[in-house]
C-alpha positions as CSV (number, residue, x, y, z in Angstrom):
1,X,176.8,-61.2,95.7
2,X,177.4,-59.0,98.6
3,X,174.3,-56.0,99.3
4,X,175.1,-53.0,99.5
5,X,172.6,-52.1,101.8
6,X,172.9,-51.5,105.7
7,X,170.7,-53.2,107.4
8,X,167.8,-51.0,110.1
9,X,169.8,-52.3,112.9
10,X,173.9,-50.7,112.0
11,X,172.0,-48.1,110.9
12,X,170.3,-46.9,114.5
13,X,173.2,-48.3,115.8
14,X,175.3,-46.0,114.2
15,X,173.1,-42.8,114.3
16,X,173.0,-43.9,118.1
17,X,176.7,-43.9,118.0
18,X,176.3,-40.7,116.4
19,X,174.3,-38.8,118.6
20,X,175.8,-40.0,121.8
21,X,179.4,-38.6,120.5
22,X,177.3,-35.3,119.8
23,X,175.8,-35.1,123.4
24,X,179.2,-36.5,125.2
25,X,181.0,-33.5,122.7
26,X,178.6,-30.8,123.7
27,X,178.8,-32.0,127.9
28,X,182.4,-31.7,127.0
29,X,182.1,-28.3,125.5
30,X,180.6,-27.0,129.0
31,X,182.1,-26.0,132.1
32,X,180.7,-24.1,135.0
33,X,182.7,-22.2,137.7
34,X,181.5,-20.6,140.6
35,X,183.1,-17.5,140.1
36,X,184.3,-16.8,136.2
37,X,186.4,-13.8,135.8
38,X,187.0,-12.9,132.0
39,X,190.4,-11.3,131.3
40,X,193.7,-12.8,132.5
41,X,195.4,-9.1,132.4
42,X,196.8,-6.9,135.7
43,X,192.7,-6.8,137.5
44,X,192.0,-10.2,136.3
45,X,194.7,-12.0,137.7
46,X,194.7,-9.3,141.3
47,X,191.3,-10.2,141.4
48,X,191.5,-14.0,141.3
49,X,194.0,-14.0,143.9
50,X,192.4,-11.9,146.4
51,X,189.1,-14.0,145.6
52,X,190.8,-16.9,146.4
53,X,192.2,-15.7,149.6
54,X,189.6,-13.6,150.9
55,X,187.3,-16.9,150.8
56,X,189.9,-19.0,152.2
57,X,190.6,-17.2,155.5
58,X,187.0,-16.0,155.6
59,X,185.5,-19.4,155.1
60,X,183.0,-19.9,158.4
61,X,182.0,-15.8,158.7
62,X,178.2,-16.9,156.7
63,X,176.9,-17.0,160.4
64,X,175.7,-20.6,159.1
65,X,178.9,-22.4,159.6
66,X,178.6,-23.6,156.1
67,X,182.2,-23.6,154.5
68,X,181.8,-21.0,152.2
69,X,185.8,-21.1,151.1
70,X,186.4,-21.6,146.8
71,X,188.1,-25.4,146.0
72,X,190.8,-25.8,143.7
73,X,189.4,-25.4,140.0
74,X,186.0,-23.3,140.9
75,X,187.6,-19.9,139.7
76,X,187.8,-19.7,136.2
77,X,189.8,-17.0,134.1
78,X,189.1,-16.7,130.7
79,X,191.8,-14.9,127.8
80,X,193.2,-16.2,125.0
81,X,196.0,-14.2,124.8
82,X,199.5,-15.9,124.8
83,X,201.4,-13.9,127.2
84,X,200.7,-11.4,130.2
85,X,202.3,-7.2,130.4
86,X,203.2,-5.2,132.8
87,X,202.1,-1.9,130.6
88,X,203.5,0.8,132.9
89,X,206.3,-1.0,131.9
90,X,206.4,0.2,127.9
91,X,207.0,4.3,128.9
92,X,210.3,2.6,130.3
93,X,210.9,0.9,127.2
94,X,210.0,4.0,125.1
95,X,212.6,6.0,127.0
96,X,215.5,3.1,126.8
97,X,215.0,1.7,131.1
98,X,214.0,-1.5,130.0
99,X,212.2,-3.6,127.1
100,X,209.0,-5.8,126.5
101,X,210.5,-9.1,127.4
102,X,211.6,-8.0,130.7
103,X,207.7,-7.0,131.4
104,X,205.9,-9.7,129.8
105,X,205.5,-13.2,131.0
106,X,203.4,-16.0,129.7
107,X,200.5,-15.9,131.3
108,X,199.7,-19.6,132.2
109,X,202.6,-19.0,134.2
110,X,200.3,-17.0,136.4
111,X,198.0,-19.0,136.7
112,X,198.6,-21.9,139.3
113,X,196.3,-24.7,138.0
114,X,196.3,-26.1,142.0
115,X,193.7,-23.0,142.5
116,X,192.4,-21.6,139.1
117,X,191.2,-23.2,135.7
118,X,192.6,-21.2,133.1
119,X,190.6,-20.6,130.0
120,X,192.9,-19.9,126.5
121,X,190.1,-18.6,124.4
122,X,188.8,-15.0,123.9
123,X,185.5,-14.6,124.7
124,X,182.7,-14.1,121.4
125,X,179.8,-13.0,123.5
126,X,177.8,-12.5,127.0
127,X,174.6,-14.2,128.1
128,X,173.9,-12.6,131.8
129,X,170.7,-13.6,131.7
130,X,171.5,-17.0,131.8
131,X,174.6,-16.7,133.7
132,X,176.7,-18.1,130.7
133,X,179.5,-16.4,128.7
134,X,180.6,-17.9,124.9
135,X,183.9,-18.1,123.7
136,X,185.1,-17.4,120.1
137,X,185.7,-21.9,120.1
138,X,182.2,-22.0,120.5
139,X,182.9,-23.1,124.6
140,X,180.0,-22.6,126.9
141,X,181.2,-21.4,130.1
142,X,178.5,-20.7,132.9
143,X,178.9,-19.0,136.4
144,X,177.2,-18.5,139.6
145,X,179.1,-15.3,139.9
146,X,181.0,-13.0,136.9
147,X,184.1,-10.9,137.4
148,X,184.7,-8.5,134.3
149,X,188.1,-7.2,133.6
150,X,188.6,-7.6,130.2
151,X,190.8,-4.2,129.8
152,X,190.1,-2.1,126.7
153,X,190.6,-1.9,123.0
154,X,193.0,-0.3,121.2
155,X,191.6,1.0,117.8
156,X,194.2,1.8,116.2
157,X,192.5,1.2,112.6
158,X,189.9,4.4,113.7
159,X,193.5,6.3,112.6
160,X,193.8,6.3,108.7
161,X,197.2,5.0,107.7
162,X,198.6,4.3,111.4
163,X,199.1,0.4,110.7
164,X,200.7,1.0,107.9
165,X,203.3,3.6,109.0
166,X,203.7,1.7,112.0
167,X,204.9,-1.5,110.4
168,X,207.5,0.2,108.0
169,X,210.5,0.2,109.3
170,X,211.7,3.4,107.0
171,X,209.1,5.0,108.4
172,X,209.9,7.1,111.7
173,X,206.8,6.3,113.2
174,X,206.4,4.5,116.4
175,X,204.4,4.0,120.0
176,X,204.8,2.8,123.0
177,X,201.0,1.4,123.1
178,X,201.5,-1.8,121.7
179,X,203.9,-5.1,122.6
180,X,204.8,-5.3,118.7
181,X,206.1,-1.9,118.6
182,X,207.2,-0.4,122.1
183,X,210.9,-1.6,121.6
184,X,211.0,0.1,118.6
185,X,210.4,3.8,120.3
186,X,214.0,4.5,121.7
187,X,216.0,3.5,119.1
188,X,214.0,5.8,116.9
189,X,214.5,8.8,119.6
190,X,218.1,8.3,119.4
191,X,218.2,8.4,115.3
192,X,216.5,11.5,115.5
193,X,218.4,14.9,115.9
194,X,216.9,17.5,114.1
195,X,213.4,18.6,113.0
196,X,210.5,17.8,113.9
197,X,209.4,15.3,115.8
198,X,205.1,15.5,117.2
199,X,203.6,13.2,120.2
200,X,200.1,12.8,120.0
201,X,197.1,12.0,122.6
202,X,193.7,11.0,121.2
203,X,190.3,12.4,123.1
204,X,188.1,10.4,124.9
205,X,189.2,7.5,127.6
206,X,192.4,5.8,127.4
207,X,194.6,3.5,129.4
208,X,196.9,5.5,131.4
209,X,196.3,8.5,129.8
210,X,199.6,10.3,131.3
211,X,201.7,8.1,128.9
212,X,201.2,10.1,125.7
213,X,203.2,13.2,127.4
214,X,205.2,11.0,129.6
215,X,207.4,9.6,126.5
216,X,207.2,12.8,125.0
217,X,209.0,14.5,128.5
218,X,211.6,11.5,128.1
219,X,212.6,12.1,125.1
220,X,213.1,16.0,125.3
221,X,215.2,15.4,127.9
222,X,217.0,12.8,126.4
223,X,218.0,15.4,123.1
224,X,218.2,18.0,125.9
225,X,221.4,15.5,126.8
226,X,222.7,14.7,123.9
227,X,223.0,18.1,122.6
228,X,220.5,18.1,120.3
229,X,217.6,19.6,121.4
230,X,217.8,22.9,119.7
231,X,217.7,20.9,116.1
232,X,215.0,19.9,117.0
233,X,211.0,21.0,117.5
234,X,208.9,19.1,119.5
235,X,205.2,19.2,119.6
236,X,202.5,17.6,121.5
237,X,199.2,17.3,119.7
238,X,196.4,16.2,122.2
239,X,192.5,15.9,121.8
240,X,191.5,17.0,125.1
241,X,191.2,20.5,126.3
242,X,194.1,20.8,128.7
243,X,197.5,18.7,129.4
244,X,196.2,16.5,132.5
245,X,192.8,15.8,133.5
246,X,193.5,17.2,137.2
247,X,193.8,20.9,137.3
248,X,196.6,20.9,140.2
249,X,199.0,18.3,137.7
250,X,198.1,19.9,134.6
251,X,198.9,23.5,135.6
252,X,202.3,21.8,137.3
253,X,202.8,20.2,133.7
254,X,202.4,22.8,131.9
255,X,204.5,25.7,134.6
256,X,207.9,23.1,134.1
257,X,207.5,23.4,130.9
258,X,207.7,26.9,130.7
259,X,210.3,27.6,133.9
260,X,212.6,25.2,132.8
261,X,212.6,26.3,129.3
262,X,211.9,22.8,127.8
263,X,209.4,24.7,125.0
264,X,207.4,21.9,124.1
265,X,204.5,23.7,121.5
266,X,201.4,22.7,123.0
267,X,198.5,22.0,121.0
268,X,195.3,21.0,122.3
269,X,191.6,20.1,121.3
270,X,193.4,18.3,118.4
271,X,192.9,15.2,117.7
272,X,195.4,12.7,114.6
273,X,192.9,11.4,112.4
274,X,195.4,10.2,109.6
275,X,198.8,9.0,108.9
276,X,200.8,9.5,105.4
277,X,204.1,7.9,106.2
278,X,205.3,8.1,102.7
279,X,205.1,11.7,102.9
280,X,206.3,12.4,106.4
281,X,202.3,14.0,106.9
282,X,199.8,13.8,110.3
283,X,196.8,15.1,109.7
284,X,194.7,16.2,112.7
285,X,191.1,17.6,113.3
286,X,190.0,19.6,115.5
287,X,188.1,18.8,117.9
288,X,185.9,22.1,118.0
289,X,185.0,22.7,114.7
290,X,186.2,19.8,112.6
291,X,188.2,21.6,110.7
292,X,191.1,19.3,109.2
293,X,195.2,20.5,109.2
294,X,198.4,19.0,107.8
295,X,202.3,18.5,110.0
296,X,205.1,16.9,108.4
297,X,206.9,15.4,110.6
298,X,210.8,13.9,111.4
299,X,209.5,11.4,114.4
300,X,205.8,11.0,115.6
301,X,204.8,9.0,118.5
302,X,201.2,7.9,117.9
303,X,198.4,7.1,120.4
304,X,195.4,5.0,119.4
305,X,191.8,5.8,119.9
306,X,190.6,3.3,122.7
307,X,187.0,1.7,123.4
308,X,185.5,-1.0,125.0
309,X,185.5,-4.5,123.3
310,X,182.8,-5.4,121.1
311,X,181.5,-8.4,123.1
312,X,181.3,-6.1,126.2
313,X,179.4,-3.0,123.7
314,X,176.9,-5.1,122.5
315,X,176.1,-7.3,125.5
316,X,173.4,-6.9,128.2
317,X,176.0,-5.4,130.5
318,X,176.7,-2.5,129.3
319,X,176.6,1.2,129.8
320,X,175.8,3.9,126.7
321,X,179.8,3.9,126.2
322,X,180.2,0.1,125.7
323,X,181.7,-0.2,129.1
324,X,180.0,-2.3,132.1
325,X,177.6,-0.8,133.9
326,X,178.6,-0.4,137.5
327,X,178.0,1.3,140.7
328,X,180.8,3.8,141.6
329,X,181.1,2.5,144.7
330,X,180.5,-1.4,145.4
331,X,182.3,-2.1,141.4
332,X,178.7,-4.2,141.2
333,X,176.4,-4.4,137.7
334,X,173.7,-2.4,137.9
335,X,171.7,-5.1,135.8
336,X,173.0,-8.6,137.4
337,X,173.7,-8.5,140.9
338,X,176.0,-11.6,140.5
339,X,178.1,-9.5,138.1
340,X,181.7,-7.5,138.8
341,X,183.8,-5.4,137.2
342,X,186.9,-3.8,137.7
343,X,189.7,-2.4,135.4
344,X,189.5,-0.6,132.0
345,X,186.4,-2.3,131.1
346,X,184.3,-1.1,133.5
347,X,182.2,1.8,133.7
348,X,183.8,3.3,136.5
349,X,184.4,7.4,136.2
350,X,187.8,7.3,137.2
351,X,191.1,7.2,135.1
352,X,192.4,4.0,133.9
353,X,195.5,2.5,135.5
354,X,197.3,-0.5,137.2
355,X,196.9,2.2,140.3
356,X,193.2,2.1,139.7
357,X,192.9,-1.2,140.3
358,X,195.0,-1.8,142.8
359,X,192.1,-0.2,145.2
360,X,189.2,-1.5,143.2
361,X,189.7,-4.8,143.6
362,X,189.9,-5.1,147.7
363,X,186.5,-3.9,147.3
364,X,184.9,-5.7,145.0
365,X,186.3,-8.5,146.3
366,X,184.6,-7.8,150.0
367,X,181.3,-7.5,148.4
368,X,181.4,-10.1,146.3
369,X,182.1,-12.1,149.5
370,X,179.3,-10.4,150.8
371,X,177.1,-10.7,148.2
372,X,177.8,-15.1,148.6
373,X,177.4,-14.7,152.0
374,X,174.4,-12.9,152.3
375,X,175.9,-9.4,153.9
376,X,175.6,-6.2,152.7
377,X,178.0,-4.7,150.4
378,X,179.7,-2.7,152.4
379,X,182.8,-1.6,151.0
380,X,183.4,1.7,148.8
381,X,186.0,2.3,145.9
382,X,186.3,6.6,146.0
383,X,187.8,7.0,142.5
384,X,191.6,6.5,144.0
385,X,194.0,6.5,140.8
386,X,197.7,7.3,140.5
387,X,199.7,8.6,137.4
388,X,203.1,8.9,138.1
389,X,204.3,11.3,135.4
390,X,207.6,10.8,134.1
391,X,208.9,14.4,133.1
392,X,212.9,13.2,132.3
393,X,215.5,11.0,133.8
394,X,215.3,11.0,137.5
395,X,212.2,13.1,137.7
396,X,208.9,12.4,138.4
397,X,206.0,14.3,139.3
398,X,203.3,11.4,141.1
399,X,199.8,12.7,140.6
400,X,197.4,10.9,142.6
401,X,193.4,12.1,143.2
402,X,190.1,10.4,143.2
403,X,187.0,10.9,141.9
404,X,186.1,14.4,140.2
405,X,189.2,15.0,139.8
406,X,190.5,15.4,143.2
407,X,193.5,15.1,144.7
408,X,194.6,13.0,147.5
409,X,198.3,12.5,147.9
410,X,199.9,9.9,150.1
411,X,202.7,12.3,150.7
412,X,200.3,14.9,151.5
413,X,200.9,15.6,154.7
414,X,204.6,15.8,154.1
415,X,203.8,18.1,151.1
416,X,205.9,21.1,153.0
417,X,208.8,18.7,152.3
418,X,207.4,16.0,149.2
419,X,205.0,18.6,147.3
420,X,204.2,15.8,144.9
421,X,203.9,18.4,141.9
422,X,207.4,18.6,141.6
423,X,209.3,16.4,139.7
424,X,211.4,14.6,142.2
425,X,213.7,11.6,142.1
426,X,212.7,9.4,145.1
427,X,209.1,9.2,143.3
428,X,211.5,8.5,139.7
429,X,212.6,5.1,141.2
430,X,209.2,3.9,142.6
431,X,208.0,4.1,139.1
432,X,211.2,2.4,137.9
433,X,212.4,0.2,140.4
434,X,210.0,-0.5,143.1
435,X,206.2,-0.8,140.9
436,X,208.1,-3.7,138.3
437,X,209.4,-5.8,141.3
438,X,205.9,-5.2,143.7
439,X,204.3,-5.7,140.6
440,X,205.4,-9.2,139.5
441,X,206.7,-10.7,143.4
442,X,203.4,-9.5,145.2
443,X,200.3,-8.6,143.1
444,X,200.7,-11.2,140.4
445,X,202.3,-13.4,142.2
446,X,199.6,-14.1,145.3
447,X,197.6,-10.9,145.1
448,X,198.9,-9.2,148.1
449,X,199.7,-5.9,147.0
450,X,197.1,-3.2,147.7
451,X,198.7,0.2,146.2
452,X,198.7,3.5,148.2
453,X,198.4,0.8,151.4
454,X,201.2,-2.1,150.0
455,X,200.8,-4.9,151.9
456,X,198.5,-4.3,154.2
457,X,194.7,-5.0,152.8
458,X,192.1,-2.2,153.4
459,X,189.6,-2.7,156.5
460,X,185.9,-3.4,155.5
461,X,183.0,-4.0,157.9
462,X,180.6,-6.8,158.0
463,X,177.0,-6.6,158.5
């Protein structure tokens, strides 16, 4: 009769077989990059390219003569997301110029795997203490240097009822902020001719946060063309306390609105708190008093509440927003030294756009260099950003400024000519035409595209 009992030695053999599976498993579950960036979106993929090639022709400069260039593999980008937008490209969509699939690509495609290792997994927390980041696969990723540009949030559950309405199809609700519903926005503006139709901004920071009005301009002057327009009421609810963040745009805003009798109502210091698509109902609060009010509505463009992503919030890294802590002028941690950030997920006091980051990146890129090679971090971001606000079909008003607010046009010196706070059509196709194709042929392509300065990088010293 046969035993049923294993002998001392199968068993140690086997838990021996056991535990080296584990360890070879876990060794397998590790990977270490020299430099990790986390977010494969418009900064994270700038920002790997302009690594790469700022190490590559820049190799020897350590004053060592140790080769100091990145090998194939030793940048790591980390996003789990499927496919890779061109945002600025959804106000188009919204106002009929174009459509999600002709700004989305997938984003592996971006990703040349003869100099980057791409990462499909979002990441589930941050360890900068010990140089390690954890995705939500449970895969150990550790770094001698950390890149954040992990974008932002949008909370769109923070608005009672917005899901909801959003994914109804009899329900005339709609927004450009999302992937899954910006190709929805036009058609919707072209069913609507008469009542009332509301565009709303939330308070606080948000992702281009000239978009809100921008769709809202489009598609008064699309009724305006049709015919339509005096069916019809439109409103624009908005949470913050005037119509643009920059006094010289908002006031230019707000005078075409009035001179060229477009009569938008104006409502601000109102924020939409809840959504009653069933009934047609918005219901906002204001942001003064908290007192609560009712709109029923024929068409309402909604905006989401934005914040940073809980991973960033709760980590080490952070500010008292949720957002990376950063110096405003090197894009460095002010807890790690070997930590970056650039985009919408850093703490930076500037707006956030693609335009944003176009100069951001040139310098955090020369310090980090630095920082490997044992120079001081010279370069200095100054706030630049750019919102080129769409205000109807060939028009365009291109607000540029900097930090606090300021302005600093690239026309400016032209401005007797190009006064850049009148709509004009020239700055109509860069936003249409020329941003797409620079967009996908040069920044995401190799990296070389450098905003107000195209193709030519900025100048940093060394010392």
């Amino acid at each position: 009769m046969l035993s049923n009992r294993i002998s001392p030695a199968v068993r140690s053999s086997k838990a021996s077989a056991s535990s080296l599976g584990a360890f070879v498993l876990a060794r397998l579950a590790h990977t270490h990059h020299k430099v990790l960036i986390v977010g494969g979106g418009s900064a994270g993929i700038s920002a790997a390219h302009q690594i790469y090639n700022k190490f590559s022709k820049y190799r020897f400069a350590n004053g060592e003569g140790k080769d100091a260039s990145i090998k194939s593999g030793e940048i790591g980008i980390v996003d789990g997301a499927k496919h890779h937008y061109y945002q600025p490209g959804w106000t188009l969509t919204g106002a009929g110029l174009s459509s999600v699939a002709k700004n989305q690509r997938d984003l592996s495609s971006l990703v040349p795997n003869d100099k980057f290792k791409l990462h499909p997994e979002f990441v589930q927390s941050l360890n900068p203490k010990d140089n390690k980041i954890v995705t939500q696969g449970g895969h150990e990723i550790s770094y001698d240097y950390l890149i954040m540009a992990a974008g932002i949030h949008s909370d769109f559950e923070r608005i009672k009822g917005l899901n909801e309405a959003l994914d109804n199809p009899s329900v005339p609700v709609t927004t450009i902020y999302s992937a899954k519903h910006a190709d929805s926005v036009f058609p919707l503006i072209q069913k609507t001719t008469s009542g009332t139709a509301i565009f709303t901004q939330p308070s606080g920071v948000l992702k281009c946060a000239g978009a809100p009005q921008k769709i809202m301009w489009m598609a008064e002057d699309y009724w305006r063309r049709q015919n339509v327009r005096n069916n019809l009421q439109v409103s624009f609810y908005s949470g913050c306390p005037t119509l643009f963040s920059v006094k010289r745009y908002s006031d230019a805003l707000e005078r075409q609105n009035q001179t060229l009798h477009r009569n938008v109502h104006l409502n601000y210091n109102n924020n939409l708190i809840e959504v009653n698509g069933k009934e047609r109902k918005a219901v906002f609060q204001n942001t003064a008093d908290n007192t609560t009010f009712e709109r029923s509505f024929d068409l309402l463009h909604a905006v989401p509440f934005m914040r940073a992503h809980d991973f960033i919030a709760k980590s080490d890294l952070a500010d008292n927003s949720g957002y990376v802590a950063v110096n405003p002028a090197t894009t460095q941690s002010t807890k790690f030294p070997n930590v970056f950030a650039i985009g919408d997920c850093s703490g930076l006091p500037t707006s956030k756009t693609y335009a944003a980051i176009t100069s951001q990146a040139p310098v955090m890129v020369h310090n980090l260099w630095s920082l490997v090679n044992g120079k001081n971090l010279t370069a200095a971001y100054d706030g630049y950003s750019s919102c080129p606000l769409l205000t109807g079909y060939g028009k365009l008003i291109l607000a540029e400024f900097k930090y606090n607010q300021v302005p600093t046009e690239s026309f400016g010196r032209y401005s007797r000519f190009l006064d850049q706070t009148v709509p004009r059509r020239p700055f109509y196709y860069l936003k249409k035409d020329v941003f797409p194709f620079v967009y996908w042929n040069f920044a995401m392509r190799n990296g070389q595209w450098y905003g107000k300065r195209g193709v030519f990088p900025p100048h940093f010293t060394v010392n």
